[in-house]
C-alpha positions as CSV (number, residue, x, y, z in Angstrom):
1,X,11.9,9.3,-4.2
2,X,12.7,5.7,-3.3
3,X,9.3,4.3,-3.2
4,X,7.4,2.2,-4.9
5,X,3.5,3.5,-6.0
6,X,0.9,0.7,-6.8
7,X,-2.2,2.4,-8.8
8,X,-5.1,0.5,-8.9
9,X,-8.8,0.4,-10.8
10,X,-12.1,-1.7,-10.9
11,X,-14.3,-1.8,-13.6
12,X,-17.3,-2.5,-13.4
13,X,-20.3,-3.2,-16.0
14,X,-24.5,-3.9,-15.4
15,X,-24.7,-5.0,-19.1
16,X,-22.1,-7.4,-20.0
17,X,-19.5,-9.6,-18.1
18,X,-16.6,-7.3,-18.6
19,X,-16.0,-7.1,-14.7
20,X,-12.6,-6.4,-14.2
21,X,-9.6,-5.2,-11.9
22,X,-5.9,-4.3,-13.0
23,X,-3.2,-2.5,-11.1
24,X,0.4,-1.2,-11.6
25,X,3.6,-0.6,-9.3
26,X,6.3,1.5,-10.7
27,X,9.4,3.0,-8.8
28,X,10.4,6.4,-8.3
29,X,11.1,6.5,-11.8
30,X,8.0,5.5,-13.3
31,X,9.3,2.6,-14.6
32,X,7.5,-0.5,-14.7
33,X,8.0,-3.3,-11.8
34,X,5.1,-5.3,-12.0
35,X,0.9,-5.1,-13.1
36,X,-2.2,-6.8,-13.1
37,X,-5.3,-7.4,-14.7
38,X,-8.2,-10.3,-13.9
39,X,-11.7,-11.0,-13.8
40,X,-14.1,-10.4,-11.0
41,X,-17.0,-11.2,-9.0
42,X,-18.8,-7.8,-8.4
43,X,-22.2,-6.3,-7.8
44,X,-20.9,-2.7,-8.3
45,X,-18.5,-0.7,-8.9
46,X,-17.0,0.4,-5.1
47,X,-16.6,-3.6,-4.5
48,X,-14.9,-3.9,-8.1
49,X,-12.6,-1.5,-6.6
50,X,-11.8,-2.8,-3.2
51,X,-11.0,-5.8,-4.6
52,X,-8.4,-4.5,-7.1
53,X,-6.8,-3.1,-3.8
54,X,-6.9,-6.4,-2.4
55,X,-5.6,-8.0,-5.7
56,X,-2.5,-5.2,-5.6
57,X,-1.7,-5.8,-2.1
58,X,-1.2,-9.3,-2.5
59,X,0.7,-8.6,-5.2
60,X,2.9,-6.3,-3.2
61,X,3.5,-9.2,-0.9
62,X,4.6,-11.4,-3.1
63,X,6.8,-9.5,-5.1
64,X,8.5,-8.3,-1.6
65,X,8.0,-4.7,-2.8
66,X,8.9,-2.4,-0.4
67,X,8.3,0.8,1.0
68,X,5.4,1.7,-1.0
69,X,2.6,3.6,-1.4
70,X,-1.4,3.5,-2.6
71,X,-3.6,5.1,-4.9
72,X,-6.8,4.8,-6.0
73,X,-9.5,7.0,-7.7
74,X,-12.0,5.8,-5.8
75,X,-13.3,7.7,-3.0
76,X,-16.0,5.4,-2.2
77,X,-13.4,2.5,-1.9
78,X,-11.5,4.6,0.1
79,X,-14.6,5.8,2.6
80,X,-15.4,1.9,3.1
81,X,-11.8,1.2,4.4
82,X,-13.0,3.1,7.1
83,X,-15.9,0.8,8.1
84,X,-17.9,-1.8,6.6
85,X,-21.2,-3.2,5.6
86,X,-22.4,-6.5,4.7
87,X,-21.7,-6.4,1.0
88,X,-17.8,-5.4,1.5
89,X,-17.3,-7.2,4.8
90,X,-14.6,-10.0,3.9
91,X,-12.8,-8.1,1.2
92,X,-12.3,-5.1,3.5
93,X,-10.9,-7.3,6.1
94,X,-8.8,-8.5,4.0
95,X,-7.8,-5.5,2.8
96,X,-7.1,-4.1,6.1
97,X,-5.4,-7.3,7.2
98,X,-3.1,-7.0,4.5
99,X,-2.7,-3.4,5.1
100,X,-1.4,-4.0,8.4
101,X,1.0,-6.5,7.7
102,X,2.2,-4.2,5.6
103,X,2.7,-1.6,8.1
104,X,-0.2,0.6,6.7
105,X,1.5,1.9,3.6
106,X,0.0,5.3,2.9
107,X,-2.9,4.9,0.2
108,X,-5.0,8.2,-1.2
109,X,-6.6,9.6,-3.8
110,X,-5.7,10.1,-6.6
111,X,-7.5,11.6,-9.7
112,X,-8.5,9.2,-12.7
113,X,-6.0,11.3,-15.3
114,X,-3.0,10.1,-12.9
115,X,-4.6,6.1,-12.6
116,X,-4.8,5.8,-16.5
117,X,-2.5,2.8,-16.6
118,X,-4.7,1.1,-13.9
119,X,-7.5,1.6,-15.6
120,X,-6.6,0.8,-19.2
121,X,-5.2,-2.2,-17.4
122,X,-8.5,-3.3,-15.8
123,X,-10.5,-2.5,-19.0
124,X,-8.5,-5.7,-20.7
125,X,-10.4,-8.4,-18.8
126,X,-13.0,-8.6,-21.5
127,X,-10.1,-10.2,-23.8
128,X,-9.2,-12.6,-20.9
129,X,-10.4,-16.3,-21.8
130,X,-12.0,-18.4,-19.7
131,X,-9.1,-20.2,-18.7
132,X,-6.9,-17.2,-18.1
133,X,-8.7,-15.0,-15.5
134,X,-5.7,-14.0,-13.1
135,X,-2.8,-12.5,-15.0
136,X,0.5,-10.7,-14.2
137,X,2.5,-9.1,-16.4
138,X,6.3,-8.6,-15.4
139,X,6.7,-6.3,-18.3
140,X,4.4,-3.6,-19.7
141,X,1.8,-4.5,-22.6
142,X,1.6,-2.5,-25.8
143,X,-1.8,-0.6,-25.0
144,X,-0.4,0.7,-22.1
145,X,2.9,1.8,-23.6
146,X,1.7,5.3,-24.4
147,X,0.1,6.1,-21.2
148,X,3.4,5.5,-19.9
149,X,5.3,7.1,-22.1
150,X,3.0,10.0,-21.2
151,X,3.5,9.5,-17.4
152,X,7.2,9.6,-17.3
153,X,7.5,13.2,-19.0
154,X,4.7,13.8,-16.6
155,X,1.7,16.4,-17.9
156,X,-0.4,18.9,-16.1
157,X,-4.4,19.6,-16.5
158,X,-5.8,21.8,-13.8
159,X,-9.5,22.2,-13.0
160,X,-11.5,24.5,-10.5
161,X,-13.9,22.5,-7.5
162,X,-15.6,24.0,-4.5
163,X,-14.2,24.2,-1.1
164,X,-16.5,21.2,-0.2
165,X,-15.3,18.9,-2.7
166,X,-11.6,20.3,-2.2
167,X,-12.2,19.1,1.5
168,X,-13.3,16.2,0.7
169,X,-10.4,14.9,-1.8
170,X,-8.2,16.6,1.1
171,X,-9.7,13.9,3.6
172,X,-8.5,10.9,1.7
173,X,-5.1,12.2,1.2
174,X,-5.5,14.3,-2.5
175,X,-1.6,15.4,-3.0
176,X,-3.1,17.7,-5.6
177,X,-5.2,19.9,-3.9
178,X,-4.0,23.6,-3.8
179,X,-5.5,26.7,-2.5
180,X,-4.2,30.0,-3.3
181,X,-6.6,33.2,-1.9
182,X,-9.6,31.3,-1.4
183,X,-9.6,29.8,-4.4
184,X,-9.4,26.2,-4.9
185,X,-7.6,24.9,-7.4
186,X,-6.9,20.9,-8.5
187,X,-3.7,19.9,-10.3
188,X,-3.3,16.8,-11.8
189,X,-0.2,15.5,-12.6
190,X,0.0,12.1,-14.5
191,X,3.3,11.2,-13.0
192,X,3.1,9.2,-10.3
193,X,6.4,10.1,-8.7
């Protein structure tokens, strides 16, 4: 309660030139404050996701939206935060730069059923002209309406993993990760609140 989530997703495709990024922030509430969907310039997927971070944090910034909080459903994205290689180099530095200037917000993550809205959003670039690659929307299109709808009276799927992959998701910050007996169970829940 009283914070502000901002859900991103990249998109990424090796056959047509439907690379894309989009992103959401919602209060406590689940109530739409502000998204984002544009084109972008990626040679995979992990770098089409780092820079829909980067695109959300600068968002953040200059919407003045504040405390807040990060997720992602991308545990590679996540992994190369951590350190970097030639091919991410300047977008996780600027990542991390805006990160910190931010007072390092806590970002995790988060399973793809609970970054729907994201994702929808960043699937749109391939309906983006030309001349209208960057685009914020200050109020929530129709083909995300559902999805949100769906969000806000919040739904539950559950799935079983192994311990290694319940470690894993634990490492970068999983809120739904649950063990009862030695059995490891995953709830998803599609609110983000």
């Amino acid at each position: 309660m009283g914070f502000f989530k901002l859900n991103v997703d990249g998109t990424f495709s090796y056959t047509n030139n439907s690379n894309g990024i989009g992103g959401v922030i919602r209060d406590s509430n689940d109530d739409w404050i502000v998204g984002y969907l544009s084109k972008c310039n990626a040679q995979n997927h992990t770098l089409a996701e780092l820079k829909a971070l980067e695109h959300g944090l600068l968002c953040i910034i200059s919407h003045k939206i504040s405390p807040i909080e990060i997720e992602t459903d991308s545990i590679e994205a996540l992994k190369h935060l951590g350190y970097t290689n030639q091919l991410y180099e300047s977008t996780v530095i600027s990542c991390s730069s805006l990160l910190r200037g931010l007072r390092n917000p806590p970002i995790r993550h988060s399973f793809c059923q609970a970054n729907k809205v994201a994702h929808v959003l960043s699937r749109q670039v391939s309906k983006l002209t030309t001349s209208s690659q960057d685009t914020i929307l200050v109020a929530p299109p129709s083909h995300v309406k559902d999805q949100l709808r769906t969000n806000k009276e919040g739904a539950i799927s559950s799935k079983l993993v192994s311990v290694a992959t319940c470690n894993k998701l634990a490492c970068f910050g999983n809120l739904s990760v649950v063990t009862d007996n030695n059995n490891v169970h995953i709830t998803t829940h599609t609110s983000t609140t």
